[in-house]
N, C-alpha and C positions, 0 to 999 in steps of 0.2 A: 173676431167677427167685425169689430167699427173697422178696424183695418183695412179690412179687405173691403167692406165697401168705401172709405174713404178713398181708396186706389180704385175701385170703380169708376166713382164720380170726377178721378181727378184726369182717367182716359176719356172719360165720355164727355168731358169739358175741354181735354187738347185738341180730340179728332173734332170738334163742332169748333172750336177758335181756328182751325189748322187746314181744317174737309179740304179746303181748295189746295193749298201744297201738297196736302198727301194724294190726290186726284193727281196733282202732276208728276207727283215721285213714283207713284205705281205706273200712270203711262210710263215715266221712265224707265221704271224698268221693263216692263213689257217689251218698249221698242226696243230695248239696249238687249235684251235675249231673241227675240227675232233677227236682228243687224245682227246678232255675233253668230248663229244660226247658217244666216244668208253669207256670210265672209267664210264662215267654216267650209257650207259647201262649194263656194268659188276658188276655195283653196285647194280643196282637193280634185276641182275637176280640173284646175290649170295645172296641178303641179301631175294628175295622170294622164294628161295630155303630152307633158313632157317628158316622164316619166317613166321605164319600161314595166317598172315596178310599181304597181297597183298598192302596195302593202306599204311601201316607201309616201305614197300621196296620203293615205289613211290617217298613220301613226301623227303628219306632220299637222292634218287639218285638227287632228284631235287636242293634241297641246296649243293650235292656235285660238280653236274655241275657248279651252280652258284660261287662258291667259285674256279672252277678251272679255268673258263673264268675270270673272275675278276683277277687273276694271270697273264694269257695271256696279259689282255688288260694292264694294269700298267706295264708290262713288254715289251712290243712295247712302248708306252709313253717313257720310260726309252730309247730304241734302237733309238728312233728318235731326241734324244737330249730334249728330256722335262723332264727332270730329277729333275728340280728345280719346274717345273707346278705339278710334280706327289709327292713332297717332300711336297710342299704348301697344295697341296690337302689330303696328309694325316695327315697333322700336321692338317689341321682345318676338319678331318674328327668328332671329337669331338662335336665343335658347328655344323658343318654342319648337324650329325646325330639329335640333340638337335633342331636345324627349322626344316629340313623333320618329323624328328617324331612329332611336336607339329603339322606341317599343314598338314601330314597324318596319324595324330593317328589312323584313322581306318583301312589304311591298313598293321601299325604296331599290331594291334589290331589281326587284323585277321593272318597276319602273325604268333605271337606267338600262337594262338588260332590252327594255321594248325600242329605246333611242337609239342604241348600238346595233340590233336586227333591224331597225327601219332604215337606217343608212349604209350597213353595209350590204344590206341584200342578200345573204345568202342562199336565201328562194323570194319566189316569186308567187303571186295568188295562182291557185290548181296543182302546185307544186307536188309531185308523190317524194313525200322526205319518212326518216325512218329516225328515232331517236330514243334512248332509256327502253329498245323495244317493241316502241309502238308506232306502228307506221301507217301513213296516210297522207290524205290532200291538203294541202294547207286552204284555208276556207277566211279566214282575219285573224288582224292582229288588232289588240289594243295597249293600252297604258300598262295592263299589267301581264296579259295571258295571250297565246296563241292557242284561235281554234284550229282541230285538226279533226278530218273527217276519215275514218278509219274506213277499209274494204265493205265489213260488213254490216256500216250503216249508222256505228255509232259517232257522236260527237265529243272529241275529247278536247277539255280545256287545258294547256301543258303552258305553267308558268315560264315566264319569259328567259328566264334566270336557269331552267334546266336544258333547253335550246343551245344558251351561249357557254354552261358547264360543259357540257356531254358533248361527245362525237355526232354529228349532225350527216347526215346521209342524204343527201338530194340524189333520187335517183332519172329527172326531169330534167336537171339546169342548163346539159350540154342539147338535149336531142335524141341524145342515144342511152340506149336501155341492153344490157346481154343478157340472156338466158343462157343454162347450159343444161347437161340432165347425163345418162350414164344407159346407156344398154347392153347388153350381155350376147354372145354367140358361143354356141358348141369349138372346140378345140380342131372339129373335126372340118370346121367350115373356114372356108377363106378371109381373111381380114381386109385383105385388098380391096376385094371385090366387094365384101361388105360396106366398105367406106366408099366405093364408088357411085353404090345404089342410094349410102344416107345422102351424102352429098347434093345427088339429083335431085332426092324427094322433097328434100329443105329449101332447096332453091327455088323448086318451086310453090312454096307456100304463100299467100300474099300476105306481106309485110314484111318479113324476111328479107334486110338489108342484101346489098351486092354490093361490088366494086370493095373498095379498102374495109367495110365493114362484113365482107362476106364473110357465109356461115364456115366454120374451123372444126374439123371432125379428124383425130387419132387416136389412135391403143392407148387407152389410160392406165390398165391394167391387166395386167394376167393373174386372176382371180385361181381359187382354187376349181373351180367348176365350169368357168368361163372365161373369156377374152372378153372384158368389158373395155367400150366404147367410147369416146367421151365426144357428144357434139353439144356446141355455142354455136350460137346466132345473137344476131341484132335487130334492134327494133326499132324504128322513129317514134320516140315519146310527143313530138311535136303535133303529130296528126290524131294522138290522142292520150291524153294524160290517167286514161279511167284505168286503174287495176283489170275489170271483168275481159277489155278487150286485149290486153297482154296475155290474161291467160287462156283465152282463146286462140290464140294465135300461138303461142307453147303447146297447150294440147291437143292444136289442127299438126305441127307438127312431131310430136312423138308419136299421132296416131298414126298419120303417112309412113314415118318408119319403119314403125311395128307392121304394118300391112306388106309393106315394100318387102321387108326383111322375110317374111310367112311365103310368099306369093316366091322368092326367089330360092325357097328351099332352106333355107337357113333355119337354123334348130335355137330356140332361148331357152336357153337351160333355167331350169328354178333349184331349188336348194336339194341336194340329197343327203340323206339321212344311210349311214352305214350301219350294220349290226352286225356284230362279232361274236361266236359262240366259240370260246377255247376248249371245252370238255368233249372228249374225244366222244364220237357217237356210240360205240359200243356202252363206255359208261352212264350216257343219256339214255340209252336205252333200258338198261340194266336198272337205273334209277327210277323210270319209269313203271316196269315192271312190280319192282318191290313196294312204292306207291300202291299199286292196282292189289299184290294182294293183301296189304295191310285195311284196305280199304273192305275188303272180302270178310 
C-alpha cells in the first residue's frame, strides 16, 4: 500500500514539475497523427490519380501511414526521456521481429501476400473475381485481408495469402465475360434451321456482343432423346460489373430461344421413362385371375 502511493505522489510530482513539456508532447503528438493522416490521404489520391488501380493507391497509403506514426510514436518515447527504452527496443527490433514473425507467421504471411496483390494488380476495385469457391466483387484491400462482396449480398473477408495460393479467376479484367447454356430438339426437327433461328434471336438481345465476339451456336450433342444445342455469347463487363445484370441478360436470352424455338414448331423433348413387361400376357392374365380367386 505505501508503494503504491509513494508512485502516486512520485507521477503527481513529475506531471506538475513537467505540465508544460508534456502539454507540448501531447500537441505533439496530436499534430504528428493528424500530418500523418493528411500525407496518408494525399498519398493515395496522387498515386489513384496516377493509378488505374484504385487498390494499388490504398495498400501503398496504408504502409505510408503506418511508417509515419511509427516516427511519431518513437519520437515522443524519445521527448519523454525514454530514449534508452526506445534505443533497447530497436536494438532488439531484430529478435523481436524473428518471435512475432515465427508466432504470427500468418499475419506476416498475409502481410507480404497484401504487397505482392497491391503491385501486381491482378484485379482492380469492382472486380467480379471467383477463388477457393467463392465469388464476388472485389470492394478493398488492406495489410492483411481482402474484402469481397459476394452476389447475394454477403461480405467476405479472404485473407491475402489465399488470393496469391489459389487459382485466382478475374472474370472483369479484359472487358469480356462468355456465357454459354445447352438446349435440346426432337430428332425429328431440323438442326440447321434450328441454329439459324438461335442465331437471330441472340443477336438480337441487348448486350449480346457482335463482330469477333459474336454469339457461337452448334450440335454439341446427340443425346439419347435429343440433339442438344450448345449457344455462347459475350458480354461487355466494362459497362457493368454487377452479377444481377449478366444474368439478366443470359436469361433475356435463353427466354428468346425457348419462345423462338415453340413459335417455329420445334419440339423440346424432356426425359422419357420406358417400362418393360417380359411376362407374356396370357400368363399376367392367368396370374391375375388366380389372385382374384384366392382373394374369394
Amino acid at each position: 500500500m505505501e508503494n503504491a502511493t509513494q508512485f502516486y505522489n512520485d507521477v503527481i510530482r513529475y506531471f506538475a514539475a513537467n505540465y508544460i513539456n508534456l502539454a507540448f508532447i501531447l500537441a505533439f503528438v496530436v499534430v504528428g497523427f493528424i500530418i500523418s493522416n493528411f500525407l496518408q490521404r494525399r498519398v493515395k489520391l496522387r498515386l489513384a490519380n496516377k493509378s488505374p488501380n484504385h487498390i494499388t493507391a490504398n495498400f501503398t497509403s496504408q504502409i505510408v501511414g503506418f511508417i509515419l506514426k511509427s516516427i511519431v510514436v518513437f519520437t515522443t518515447l524519445n521527448l519523454l526521456g525514454l530514449s534508452s527504452f526506445t534505443n533497447k527496443l530497436l536494438a532488439g527490433a531484430g529478435l523481436l521481429t524473428f518471435v512475432i514473425g515465427f508466432a504470427l507467421k500468418d499475419i506476416g504471411e498475409n502481410f507480404l501476400a497484401g504487397i505482392i496483390l497491391a503491385f501486381k494488380s491482378p484485379f482492380r476495385l469492382d472486380d467480379l473475381i471467383e477463388v477457393n469457391g467463392i465469388t464476388g466483387h472485389v470492394k478493398d484491400i488492406s495489410i492483411r485481408e481482402t474484402m469481397v462482396k459476394t452476389p447475394d449480398g454477403k461480405d467476405v473477408f479472404l485473407p491475402n495469402a489465399i488470393l496469391l495460393k489459389n487459382p485466382l479467376f478475374n472474370y472483369t479484367l479484359d472487358g469480356y465475360l462468355r456465357y454459354e447454356f445447352t438446349v435440346g430438339i426432337a430428332y425429328e426437327n431440323n438442326p440447321t434451321e434450328a441454329i439459324k433461328i438461335i442465331i437471330e434471336k441472340v443477336s438480337k438481345v441487348e448486350g449480346v456482343l457482335q463482330g469477333d465476339k459474336k454469339p457461337t451456336i452448334a450440335i454439341d450433342e446427340l443425346a439419347t432423346n435429343s440433339i442438344n444445342i450448345n449457344v455462347k455469347f459475350w458480354i461487355d463487363t466494362f459497362k457493368s460489373t454487377k452479377r444481377s445484370v449478366h444474368n439478366n441478360i443470359r436469361s433475356q436470352v435463353m427466354n428468346d430461344v425457348v419462345e423462338a424455338l415453340i413459335a417455329g414448331g420445334f419440339s423440346l423433348p424432356a426425359s422419357i421413362v420406358e417400362l418393360k413387361n417380359y411376362e407374356p400376357y396370357g400368363n399376367l392374365n392367368l396370374n391375375i385371375e388366380q389372385k382374384q380367386t384366392n382373394k374369394s
